[in-house]
KEKOLZA-101595 format. One record per residue (C-alpha): residue in one letter; x, y, z. Coordinates in nm, 2 decimals. Example, Ala and Ser with C-alpha at 12.3 -4.5 7.8 and 13.67 -1.06 7.14 Angstrom:
<site><type>A</type><east>1.23</east><north>-0.45</north><up>0.78</up></site>
<site><type>S</type><east>1.37</east><north>-0.11</north><up>0.71</up></site>
END
This chain:
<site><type>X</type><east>1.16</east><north>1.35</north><up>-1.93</up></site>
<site><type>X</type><east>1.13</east><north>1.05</north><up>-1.74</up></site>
<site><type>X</type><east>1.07</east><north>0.73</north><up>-1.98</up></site>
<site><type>X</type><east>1.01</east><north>0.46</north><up>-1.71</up></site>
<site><type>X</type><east>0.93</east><north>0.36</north><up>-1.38</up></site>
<site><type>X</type><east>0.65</east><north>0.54</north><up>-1.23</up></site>
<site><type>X</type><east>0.55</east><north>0.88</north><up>-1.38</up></site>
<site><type>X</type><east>0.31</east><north>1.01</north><up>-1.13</up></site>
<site><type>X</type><east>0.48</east><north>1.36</north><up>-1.00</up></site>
<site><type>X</type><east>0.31</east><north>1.33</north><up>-0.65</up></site>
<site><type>X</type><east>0.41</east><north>0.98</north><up>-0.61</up></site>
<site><type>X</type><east>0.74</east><north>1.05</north><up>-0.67</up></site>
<site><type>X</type><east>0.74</east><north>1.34</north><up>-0.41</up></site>
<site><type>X</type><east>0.59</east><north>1.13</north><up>-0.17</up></site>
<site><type>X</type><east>0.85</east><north>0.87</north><up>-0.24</up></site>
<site><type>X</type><east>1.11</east><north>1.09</north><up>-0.23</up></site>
<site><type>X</type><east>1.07</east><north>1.21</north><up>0.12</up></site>
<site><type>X</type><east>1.01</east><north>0.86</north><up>0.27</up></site>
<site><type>X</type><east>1.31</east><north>0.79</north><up>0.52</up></site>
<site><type>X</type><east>1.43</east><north>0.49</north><up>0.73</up></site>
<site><type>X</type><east>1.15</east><north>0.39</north><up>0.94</up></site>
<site><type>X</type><east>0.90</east><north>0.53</north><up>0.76</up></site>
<site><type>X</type><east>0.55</east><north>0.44</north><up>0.73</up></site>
<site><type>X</type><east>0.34</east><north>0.43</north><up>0.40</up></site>
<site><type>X</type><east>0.02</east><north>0.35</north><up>0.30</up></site>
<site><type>X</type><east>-0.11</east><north>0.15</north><up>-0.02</up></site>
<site><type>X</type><east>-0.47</east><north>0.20</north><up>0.01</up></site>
<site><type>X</type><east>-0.81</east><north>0.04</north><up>-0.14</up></site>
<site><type>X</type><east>-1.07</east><north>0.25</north><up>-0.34</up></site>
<site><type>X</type><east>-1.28</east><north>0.23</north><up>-0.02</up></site>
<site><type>X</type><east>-1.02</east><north>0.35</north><up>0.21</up></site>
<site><type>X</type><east>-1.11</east><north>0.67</north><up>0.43</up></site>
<site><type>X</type><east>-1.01</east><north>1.00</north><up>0.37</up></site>
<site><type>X</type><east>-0.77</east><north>1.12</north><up>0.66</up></site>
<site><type>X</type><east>-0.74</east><north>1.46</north><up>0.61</up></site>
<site><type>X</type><east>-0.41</east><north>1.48</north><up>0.83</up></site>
<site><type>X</type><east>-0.25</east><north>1.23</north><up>0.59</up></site>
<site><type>X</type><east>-0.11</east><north>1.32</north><up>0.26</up></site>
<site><type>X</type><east>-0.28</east><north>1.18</north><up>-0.01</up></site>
<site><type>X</type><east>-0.22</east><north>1.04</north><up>-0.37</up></site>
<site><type>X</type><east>-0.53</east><north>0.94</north><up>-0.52</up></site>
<site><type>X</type><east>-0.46</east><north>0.76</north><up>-0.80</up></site>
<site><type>X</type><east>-0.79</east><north>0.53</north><up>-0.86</up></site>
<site><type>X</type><east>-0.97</east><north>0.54</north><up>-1.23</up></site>
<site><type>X</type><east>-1.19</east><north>0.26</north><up>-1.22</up></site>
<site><type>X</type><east>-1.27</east><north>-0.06</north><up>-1.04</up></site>
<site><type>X</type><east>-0.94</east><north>-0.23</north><up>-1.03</up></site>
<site><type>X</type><east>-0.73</east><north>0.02</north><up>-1.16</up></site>
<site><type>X</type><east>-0.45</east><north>0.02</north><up>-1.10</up></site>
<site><type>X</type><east>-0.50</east><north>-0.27</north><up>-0.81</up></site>
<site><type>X</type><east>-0.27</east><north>-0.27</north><up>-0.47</up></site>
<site><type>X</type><east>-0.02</east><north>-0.51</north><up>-0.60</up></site>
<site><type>X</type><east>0.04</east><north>-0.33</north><up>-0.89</up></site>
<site><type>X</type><east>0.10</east><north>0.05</north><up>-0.67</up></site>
<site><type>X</type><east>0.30</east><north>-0.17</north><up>-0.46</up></site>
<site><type>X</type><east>0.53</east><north>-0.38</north><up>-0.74</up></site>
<site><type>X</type><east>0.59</east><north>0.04</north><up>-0.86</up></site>
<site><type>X</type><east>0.69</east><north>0.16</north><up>-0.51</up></site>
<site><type>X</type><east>0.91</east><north>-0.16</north><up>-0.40</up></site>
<site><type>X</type><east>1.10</east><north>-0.11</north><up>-0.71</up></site>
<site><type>X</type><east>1.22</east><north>0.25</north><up>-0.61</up></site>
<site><type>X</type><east>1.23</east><north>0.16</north><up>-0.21</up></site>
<site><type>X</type><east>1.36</east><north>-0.03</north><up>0.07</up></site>
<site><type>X</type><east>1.07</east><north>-0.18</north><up>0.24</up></site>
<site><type>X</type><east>1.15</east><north>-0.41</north><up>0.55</up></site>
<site><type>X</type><east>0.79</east><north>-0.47</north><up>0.68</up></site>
<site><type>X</type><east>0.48</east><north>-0.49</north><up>0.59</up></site>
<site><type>X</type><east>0.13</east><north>-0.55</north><up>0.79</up></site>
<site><type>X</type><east>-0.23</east><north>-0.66</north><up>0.62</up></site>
<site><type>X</type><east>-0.58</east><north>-0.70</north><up>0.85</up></site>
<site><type>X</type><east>-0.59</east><north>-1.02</north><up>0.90</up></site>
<site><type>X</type><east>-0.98</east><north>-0.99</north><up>0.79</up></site>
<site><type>X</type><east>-0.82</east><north>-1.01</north><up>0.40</up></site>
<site><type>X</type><east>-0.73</east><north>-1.40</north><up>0.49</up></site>
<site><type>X</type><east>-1.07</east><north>-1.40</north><up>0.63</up></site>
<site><type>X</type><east>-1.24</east><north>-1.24</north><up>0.27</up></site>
<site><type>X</type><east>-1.06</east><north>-1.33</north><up>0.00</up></site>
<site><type>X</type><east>-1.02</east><north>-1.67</north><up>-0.21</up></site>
<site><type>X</type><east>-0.66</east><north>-1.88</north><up>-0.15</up></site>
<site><type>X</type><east>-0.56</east><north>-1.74</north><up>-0.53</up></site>
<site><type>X</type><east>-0.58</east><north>-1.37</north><up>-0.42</up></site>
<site><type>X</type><east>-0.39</east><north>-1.41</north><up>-0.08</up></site>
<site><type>X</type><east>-0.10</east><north>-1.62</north><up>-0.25</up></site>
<site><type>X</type><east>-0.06</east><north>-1.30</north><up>-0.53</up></site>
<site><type>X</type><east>-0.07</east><north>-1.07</north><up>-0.19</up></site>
<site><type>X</type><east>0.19</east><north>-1.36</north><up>0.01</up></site>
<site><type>X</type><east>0.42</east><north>-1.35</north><up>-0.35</up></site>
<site><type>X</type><east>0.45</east><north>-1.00</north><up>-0.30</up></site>
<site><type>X</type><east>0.58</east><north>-0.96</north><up>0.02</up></site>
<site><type>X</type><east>0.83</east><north>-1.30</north><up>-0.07</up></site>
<site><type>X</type><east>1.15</east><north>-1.15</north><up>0.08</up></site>
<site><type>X</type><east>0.98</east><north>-0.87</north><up>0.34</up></site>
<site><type>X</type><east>0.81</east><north>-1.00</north><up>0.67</up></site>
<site><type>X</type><east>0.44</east><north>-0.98</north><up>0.64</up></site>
<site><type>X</type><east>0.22</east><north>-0.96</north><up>0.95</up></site>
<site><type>X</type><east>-0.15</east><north>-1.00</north><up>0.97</up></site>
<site><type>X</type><east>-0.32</east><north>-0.81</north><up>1.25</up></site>
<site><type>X</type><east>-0.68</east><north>-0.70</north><up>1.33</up></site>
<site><type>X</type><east>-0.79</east><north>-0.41</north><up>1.08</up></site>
<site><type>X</type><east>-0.89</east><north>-0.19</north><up>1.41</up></site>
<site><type>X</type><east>-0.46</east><north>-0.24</north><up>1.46</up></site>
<site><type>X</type><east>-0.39</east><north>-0.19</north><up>1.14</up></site>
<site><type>X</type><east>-0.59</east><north>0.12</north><up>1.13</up></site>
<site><type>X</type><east>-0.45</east><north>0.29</north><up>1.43</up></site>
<site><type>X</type><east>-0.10</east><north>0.24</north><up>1.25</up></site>
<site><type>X</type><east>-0.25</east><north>0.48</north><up>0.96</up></site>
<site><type>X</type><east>-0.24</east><north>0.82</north><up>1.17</up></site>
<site><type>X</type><east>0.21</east><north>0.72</north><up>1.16</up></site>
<site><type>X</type><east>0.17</east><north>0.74</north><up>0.80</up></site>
<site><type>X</type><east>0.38</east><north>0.98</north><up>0.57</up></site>
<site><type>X</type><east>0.15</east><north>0.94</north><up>0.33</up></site>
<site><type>X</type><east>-0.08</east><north>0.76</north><up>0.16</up></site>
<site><type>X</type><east>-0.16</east><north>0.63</north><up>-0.21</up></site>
<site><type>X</type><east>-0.51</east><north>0.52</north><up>-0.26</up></site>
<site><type>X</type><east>-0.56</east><north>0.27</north><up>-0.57</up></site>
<site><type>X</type><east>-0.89</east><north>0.14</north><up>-0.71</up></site>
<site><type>X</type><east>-0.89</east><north>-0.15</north><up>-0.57</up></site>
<site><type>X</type><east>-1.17</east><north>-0.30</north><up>-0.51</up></site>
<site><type>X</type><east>-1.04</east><north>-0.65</north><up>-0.33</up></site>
<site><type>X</type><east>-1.19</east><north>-0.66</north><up>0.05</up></site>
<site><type>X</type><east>-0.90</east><north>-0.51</north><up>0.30</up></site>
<site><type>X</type><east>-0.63</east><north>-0.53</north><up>0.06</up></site>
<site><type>X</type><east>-0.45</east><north>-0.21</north><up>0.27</up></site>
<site><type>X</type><east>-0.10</east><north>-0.24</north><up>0.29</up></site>
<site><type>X</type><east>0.09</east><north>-0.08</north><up>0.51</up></site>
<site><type>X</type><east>0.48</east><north>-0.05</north><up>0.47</up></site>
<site><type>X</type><east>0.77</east><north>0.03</north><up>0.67</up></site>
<site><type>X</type><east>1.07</east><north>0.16</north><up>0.46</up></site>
<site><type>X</type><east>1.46</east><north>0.02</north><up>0.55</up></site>
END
């Protein structure tokens, strides 16, 4: 029985069949549903679990060596939320792009874990090592 670390079968699946290269996604609560793409739904409520906190679960198991952001998150979120997302990503390269970019990355995905986040374009996107 596993006693720490993340505990969610799927998740684990999923992580276990990310490769070099790799894309995943960690999604909002308001995300679309892409029926192509596997899924991990993992949202309870509003804010639970949040982006950062998938993403502080996933790095801790995986190589990441990229990440990408819409740049519309700098454009609708306070200073204090885009220095937690910029403290994140402190040793990984972080690019902000237009979300209509970022979205046409999605479709590359190996899979995708949707939080219930409720923080305006908090999508991550991550390339694995």
């Amino acid at each position: 029985m596993l006693k720490t670390g993340i505990l969610n079968p799927h998740i684990l699946s999923l992580m276990a069949r990310v490769r070099h290269t790799n894309v995943l996604v960690i999604a909002d609560r308001g995300f679309p549903y892409l029926p192509l793409i596997e899924t991990v739904d993992v949202s309870l409520t509003d804010d639970v679990p949040t982006v950062l906190q998938v993403l502080a679960e996933i790095r801790a198991i995986c190589n990441f060596t990229q990440g990408f952001m819409a740049r519309e998150f700098k454009q609708n979120n306070p200073m204090a939320v885009q220095k937690k997302y910029i403290r994140a990503f402190s040793d990984i390269p972080l690019q902000f792009e237009p979300h209509v970019r970022f979205k046409s990355r999605v479709p590359q995905a190996i899979g995708l874990i949707r939080s219930g986040d409720a923080t305006p374009y908090a999508n991550i996107i991550l390339i694995s090592g």
